[in-house]
DRENLONU-21830 format. One line per 4 residues: number of its first residue (from 0); their letters; for each residue y negated, z negated, x of N, C-alpha, C. Coordinates in nm, 3 decimals, padded with zeros to 5 digits. Last residue first. Layout:
// DRENLONU-21830
NUM> A> Y:Z:X:Y:Z:X:Y:Z:X ~ ...
END
This chain:
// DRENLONU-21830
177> XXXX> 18.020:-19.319:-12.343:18.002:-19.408:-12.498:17.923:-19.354:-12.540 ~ 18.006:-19.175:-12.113:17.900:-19.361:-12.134:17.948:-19.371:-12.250 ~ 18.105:-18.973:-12.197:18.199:-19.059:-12.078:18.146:-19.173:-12.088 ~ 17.945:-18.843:-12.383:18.075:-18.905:-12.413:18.131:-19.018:-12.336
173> XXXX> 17.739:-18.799:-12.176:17.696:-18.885:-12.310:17.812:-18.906:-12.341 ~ 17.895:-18.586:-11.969:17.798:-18.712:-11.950:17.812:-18.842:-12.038 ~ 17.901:-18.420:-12.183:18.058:-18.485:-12.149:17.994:-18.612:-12.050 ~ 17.669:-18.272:-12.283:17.762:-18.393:-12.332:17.868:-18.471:-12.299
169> XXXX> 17.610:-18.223:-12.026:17.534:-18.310:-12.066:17.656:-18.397:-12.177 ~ 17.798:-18.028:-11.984:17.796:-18.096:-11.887:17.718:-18.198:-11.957 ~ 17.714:-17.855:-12.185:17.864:-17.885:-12.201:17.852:-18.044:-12.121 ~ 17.402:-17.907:-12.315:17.533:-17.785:-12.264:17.623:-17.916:-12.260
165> XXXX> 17.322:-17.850:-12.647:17.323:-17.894:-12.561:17.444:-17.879:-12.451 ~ 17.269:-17.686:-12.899:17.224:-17.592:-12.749:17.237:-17.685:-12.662 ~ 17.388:-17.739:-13.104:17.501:-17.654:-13.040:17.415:-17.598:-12.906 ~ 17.179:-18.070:-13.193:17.195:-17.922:-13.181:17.332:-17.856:-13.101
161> XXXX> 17.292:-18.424:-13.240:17.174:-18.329:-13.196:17.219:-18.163:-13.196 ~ 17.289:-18.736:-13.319:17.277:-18.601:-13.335:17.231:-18.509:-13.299 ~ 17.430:-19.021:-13.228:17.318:-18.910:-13.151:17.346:-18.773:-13.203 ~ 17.488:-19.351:-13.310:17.513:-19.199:-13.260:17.414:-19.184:-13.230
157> XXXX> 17.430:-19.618:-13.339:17.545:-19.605:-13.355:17.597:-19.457:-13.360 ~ 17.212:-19.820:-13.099:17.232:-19.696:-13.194:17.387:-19.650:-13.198 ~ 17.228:-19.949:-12.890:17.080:-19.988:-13.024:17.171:-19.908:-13.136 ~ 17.314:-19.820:-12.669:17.350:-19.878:-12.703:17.286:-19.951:-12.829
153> XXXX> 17.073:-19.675:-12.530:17.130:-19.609:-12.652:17.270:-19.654:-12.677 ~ 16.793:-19.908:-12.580:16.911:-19.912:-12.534:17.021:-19.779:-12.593 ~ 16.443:-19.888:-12.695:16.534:-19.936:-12.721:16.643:-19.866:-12.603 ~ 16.160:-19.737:-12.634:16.178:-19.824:-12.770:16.347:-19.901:-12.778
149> XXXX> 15.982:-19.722:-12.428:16.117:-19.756:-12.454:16.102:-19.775:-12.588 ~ 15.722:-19.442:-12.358:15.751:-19.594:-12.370:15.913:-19.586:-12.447 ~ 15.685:-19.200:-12.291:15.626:-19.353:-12.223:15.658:-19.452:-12.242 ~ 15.985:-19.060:-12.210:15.874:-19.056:-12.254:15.824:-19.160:-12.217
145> XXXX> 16.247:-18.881:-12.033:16.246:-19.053:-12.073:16.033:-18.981:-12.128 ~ 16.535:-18.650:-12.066:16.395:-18.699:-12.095:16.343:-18.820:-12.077 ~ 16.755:-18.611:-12.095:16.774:-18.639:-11.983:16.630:-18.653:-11.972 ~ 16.696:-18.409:-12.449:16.782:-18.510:-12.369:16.765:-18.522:-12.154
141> XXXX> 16.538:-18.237:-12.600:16.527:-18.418:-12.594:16.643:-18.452:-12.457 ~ 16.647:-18.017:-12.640:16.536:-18.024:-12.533:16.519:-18.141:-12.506 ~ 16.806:-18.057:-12.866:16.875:-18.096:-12.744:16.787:-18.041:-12.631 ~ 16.695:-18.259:-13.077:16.758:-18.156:-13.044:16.763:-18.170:-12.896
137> XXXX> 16.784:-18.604:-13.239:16.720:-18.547:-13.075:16.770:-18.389:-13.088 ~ 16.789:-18.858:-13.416:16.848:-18.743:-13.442:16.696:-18.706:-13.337 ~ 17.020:-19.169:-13.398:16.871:-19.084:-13.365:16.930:-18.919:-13.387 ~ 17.109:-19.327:-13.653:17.145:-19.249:-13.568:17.018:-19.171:-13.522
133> XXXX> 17.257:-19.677:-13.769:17.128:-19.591:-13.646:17.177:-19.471:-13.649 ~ 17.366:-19.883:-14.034:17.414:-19.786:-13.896:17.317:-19.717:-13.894 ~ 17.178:-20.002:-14.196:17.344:-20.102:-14.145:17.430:-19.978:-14.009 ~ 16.918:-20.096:-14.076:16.975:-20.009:-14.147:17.091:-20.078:-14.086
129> XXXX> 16.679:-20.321:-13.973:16.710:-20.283:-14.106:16.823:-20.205:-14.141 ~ 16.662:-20.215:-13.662:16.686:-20.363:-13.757:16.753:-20.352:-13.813 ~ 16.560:-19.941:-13.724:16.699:-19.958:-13.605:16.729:-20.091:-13.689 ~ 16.290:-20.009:-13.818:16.420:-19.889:-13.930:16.519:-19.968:-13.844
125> XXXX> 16.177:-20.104:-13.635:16.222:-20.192:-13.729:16.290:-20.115:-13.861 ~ 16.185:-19.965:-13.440:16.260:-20.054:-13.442:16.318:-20.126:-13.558 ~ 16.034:-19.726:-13.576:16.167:-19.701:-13.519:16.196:-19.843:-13.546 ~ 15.759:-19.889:-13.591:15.810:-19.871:-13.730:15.953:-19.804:-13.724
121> XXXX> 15.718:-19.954:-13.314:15.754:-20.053:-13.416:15.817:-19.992:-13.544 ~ 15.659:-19.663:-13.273:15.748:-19.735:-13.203:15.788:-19.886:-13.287 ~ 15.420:-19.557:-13.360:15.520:-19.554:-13.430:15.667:-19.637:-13.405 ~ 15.201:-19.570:-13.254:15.192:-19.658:-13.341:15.297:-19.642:-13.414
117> XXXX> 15.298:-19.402:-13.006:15.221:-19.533:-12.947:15.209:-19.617:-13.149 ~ 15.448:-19.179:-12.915:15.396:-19.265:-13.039:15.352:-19.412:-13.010 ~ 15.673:-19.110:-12.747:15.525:-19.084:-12.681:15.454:-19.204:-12.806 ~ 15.958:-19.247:-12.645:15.938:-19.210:-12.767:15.778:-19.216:-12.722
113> XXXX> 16.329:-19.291:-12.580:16.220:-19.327:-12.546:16.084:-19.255:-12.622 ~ 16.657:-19.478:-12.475:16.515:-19.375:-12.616:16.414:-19.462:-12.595 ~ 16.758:-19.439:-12.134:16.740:-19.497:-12.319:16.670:-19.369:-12.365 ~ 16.683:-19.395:-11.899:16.594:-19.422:-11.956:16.607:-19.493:-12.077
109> XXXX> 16.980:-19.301:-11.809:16.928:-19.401:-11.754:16.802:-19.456:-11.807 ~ 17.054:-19.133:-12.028:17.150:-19.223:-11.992:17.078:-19.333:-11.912 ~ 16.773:-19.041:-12.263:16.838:-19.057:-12.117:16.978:-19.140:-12.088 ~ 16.556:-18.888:-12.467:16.678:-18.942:-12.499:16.752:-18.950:-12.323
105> XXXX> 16.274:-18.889:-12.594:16.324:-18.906:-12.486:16.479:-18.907:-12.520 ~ 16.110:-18.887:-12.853:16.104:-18.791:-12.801:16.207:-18.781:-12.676 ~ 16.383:-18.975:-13.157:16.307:-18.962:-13.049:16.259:-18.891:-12.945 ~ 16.399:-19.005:-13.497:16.395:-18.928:-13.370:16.353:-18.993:-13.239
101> XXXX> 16.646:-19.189:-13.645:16.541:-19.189:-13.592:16.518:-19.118:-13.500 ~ 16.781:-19.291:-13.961:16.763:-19.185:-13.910:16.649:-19.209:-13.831 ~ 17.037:-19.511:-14.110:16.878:-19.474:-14.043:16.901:-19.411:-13.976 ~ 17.200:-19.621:-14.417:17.158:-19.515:-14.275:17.039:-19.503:-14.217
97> XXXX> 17.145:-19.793:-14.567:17.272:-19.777:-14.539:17.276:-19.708:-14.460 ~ 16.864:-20.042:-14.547:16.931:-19.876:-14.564:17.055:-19.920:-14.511 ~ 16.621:-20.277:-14.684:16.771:-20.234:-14.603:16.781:-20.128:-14.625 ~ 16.301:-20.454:-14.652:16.381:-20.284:-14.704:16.503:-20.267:-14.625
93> XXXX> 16.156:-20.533:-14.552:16.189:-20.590:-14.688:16.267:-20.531:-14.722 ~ 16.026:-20.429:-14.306:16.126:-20.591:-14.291:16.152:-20.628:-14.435 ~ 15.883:-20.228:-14.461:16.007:-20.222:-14.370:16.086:-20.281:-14.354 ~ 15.635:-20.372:-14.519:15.708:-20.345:-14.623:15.897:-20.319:-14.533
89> XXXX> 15.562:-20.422:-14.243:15.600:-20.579:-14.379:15.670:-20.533:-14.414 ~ 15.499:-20.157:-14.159:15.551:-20.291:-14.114:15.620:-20.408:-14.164 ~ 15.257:-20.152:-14.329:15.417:-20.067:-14.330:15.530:-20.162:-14.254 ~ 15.092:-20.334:-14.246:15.135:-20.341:-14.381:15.282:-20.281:-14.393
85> XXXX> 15.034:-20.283:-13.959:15.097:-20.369:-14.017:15.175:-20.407:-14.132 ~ 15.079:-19.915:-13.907:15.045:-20.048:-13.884:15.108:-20.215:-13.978 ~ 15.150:-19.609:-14.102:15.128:-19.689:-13.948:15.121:-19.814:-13.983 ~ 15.241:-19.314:-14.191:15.200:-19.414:-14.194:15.208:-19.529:-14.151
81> XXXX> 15.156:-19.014:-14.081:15.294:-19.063:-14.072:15.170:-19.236:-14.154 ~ 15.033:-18.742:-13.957:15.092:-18.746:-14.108:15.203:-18.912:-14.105 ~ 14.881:-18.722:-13.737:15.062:-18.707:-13.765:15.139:-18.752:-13.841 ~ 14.625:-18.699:-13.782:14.687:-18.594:-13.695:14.873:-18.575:-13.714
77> XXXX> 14.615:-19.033:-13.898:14.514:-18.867:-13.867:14.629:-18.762:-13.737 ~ 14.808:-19.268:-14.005:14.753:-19.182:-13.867:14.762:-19.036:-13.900 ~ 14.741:-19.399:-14.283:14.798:-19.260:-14.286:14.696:-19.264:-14.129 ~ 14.832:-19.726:-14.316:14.754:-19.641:-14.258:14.778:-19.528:-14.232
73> XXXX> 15.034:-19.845:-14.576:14.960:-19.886:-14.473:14.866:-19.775:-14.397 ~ 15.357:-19.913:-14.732:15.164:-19.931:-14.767:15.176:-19.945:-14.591 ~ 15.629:-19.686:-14.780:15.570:-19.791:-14.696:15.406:-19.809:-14.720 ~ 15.753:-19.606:-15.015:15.714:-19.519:-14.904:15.645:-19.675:-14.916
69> XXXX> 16.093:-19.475:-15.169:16.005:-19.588:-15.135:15.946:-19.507:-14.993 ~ 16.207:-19.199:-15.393:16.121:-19.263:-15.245:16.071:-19.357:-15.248 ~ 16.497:-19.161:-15.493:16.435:-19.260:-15.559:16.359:-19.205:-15.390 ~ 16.628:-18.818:-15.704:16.604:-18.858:-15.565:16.444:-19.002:-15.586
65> XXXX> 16.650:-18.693:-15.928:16.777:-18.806:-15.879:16.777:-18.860:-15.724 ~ 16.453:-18.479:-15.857:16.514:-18.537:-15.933:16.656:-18.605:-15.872 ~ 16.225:-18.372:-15.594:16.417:-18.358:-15.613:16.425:-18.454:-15.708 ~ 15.977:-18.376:-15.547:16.012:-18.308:-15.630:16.148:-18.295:-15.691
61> XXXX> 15.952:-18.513:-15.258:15.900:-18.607:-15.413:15.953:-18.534:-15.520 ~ 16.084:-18.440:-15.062:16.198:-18.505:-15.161:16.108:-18.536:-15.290 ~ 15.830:-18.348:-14.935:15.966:-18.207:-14.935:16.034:-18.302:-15.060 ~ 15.671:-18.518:-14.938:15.642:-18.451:-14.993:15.708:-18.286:-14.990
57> XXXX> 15.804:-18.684:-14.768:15.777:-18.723:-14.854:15.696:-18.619:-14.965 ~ 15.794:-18.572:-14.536:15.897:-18.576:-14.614:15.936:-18.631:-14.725 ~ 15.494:-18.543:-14.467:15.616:-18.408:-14.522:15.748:-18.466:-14.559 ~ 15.475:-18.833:-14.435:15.429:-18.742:-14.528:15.463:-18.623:-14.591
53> XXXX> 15.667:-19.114:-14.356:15.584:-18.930:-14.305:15.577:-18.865:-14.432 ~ 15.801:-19.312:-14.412:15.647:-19.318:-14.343:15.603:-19.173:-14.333 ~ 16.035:-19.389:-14.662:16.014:-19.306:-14.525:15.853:-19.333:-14.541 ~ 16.361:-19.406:-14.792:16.234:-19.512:-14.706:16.212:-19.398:-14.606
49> XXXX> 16.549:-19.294:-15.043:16.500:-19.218:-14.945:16.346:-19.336:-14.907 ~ 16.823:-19.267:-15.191:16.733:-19.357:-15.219:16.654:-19.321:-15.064 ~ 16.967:-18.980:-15.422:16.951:-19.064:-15.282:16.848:-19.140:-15.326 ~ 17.138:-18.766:-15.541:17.129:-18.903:-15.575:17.082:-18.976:-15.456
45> XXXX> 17.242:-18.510:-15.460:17.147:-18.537:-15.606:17.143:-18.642:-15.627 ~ 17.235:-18.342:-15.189:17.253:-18.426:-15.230:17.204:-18.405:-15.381 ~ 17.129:-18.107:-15.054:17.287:-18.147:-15.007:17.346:-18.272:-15.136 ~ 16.891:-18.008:-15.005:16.964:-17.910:-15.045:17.151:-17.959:-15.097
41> XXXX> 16.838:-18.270:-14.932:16.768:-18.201:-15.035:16.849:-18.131:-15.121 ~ 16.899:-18.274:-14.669:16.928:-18.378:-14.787:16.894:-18.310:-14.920 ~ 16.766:-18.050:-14.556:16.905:-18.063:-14.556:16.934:-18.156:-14.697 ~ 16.539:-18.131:-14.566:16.545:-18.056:-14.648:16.666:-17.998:-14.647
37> XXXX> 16.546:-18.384:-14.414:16.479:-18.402:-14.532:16.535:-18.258:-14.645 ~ 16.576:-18.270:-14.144:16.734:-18.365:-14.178:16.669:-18.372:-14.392 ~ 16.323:-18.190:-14.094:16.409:-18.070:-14.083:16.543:-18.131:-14.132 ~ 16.185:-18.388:-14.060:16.169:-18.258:-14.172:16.271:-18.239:-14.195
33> XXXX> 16.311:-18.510:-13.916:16.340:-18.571:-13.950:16.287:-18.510:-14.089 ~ 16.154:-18.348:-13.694:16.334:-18.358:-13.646:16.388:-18.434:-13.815 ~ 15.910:-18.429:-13.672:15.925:-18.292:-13.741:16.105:-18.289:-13.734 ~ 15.871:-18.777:-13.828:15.914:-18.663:-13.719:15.938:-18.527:-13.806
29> XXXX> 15.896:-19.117:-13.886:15.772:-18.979:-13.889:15.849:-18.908:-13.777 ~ 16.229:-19.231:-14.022:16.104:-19.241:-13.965:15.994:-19.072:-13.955 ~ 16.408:-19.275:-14.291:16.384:-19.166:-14.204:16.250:-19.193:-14.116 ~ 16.691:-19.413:-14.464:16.579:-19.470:-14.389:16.511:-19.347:-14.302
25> XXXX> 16.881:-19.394:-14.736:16.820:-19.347:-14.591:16.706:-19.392:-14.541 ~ 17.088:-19.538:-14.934:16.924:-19.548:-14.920:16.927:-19.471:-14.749 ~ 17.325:-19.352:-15.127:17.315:-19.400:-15.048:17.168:-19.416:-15.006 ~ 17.428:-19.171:-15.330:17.384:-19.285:-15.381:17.318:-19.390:-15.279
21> XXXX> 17.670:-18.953:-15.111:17.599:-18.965:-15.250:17.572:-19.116:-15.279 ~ 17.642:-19.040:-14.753:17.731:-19.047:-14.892:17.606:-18.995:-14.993 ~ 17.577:-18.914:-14.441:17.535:-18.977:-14.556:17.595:-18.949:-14.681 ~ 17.647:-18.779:-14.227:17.646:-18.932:-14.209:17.647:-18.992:-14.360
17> XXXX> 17.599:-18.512:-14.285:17.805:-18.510:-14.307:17.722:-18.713:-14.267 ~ 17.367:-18.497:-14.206:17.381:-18.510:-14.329:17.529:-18.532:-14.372 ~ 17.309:-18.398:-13.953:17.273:-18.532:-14.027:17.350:-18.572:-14.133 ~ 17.388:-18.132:-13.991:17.482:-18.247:-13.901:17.477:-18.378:-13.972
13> XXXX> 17.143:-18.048:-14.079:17.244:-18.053:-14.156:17.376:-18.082:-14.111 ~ 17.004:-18.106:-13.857:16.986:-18.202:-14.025:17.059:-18.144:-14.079 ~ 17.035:-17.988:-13.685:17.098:-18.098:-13.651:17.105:-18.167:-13.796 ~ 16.939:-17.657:-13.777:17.102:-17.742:-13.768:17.121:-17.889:-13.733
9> XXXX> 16.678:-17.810:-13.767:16.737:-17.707:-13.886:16.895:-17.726:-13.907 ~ 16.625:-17.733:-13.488:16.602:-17.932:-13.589:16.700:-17.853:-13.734 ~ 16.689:-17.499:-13.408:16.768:-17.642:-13.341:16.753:-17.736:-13.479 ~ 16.483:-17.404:-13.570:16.627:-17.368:-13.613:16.686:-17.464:-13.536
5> XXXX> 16.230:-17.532:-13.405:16.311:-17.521:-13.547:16.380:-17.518:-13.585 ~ 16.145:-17.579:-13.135:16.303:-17.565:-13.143:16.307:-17.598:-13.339 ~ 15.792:-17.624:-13.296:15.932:-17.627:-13.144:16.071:-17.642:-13.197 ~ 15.671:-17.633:-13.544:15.738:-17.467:-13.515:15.830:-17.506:-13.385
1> XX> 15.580:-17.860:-13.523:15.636:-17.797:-13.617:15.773:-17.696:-13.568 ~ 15.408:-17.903:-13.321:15.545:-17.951:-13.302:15.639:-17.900:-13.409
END
C-alpha cells in the first residue's frame, strides 16, 4: 500500500498541513495517507505535539526536535505497523487534539467513511471524538468507494482532503452535499 498513488498521498499532506498551526497536538491514525501528511509536517513545522498508533510515523517525527510524540500502549498488529486494542483505546479517550487526521479506505456520498481495518475502526472514532476538528485525508482513488465497514457520517467530519486527481464532477458532487 506503500507505493499506491504516492505522489497523490505526497500532495494531499502537504494540503494537510495549511490545517495545522505551529504548537498545535495532531492526532494521526495508522495509514500510508497519513505517512505521507507526517513528512509534510516534518518538513513544515518545528513545534508540534503529534498522538499517533502507526509506526512509520512515528518513526518519520521521532527524530524532529521540537517535535513532542505521545504514542498509545497496546498491541503492535503484525502486518500494519499500527497499534491496536484496548489499552490504545484508553490511552486515546485521555488525549485531546486540536486536529485530527483520518484516512479512510471508502469515502461515498451515499456510503460515508468507510474503512477495511477491522482493529482500527475504534481507534478513527475515537481520534473523530477527541479532536476539536476531523479531517479525513482520502486520495482521490478513495472516493465513491464504500469498504466493509462504516465508521461514521461525512457529516462526523469537518473536511476532506484529498489530491488534484479528483475530477471535476466528483467534486462539485461533494461541494453541492456540504
Amino acid at each position: 500500500r506503500q507505493a499506491e498513488h504516492w505522489e497523490e498521498k505526497l500532495e494531499l499532506g502537504e494540503t494537510a498541513c495549511t490545517l495545522v498551526r505551529e504548537g498545535q497536538v495532531v492526532t494521526m491514525d495508522a495509514s500510508t495517507t497519513n505517512h505521507a501528511a507526517a513528512i509534510a509536517l516534518a518538513r513544515r513545522f518545528h513545534s508540534l505535539t503529534v498522538i499517533t498508533n502507526y509506526l512509520p510515523v512515528i518513526n518519520e517525527l521521532s527524530q524532529k526536535q521540537g517535535f513532542t510524540l505521545l504514542i498509545p500502549g497496546g498491541v503492535c498488529r503484525y502486518g500494519e505497523l499500527s497499534i491496536i486494542g484496548p489499552m490504545a483505546e484508553e490511552n486515546l479517550d485521555s488525549l485531546h487534539a486540536d486536529v485530527g487526521f483520518i484516512s479512510m479506505s471508502g469515502v461515498s456520498l451515499a456510503g460515508g467513511l468507510t474503512d477495511f481495518g477491522m482493529g482500527e475502526i475504534t481507534i478513527k472514532k475515537k481520534i473523530m471524538k477527541n479532536a476539536a476538528v476531523n479531517y479525513v485525508l482520502a486520495d482521490s482513488s478513495k472516493f465513491e468507494r464504500n469498504s466493509m465497514i462504516r465508521v461514521g457520517s461525512l457529516q462526523d467530519v469537518d473536511g476532506i482532503v484529498t489530491d488534484s486527481g479528483l475530477s471535476g464532477e466528483i467534486e462539485t458532487r461533494y461541494r453541492d452535499a456540504g
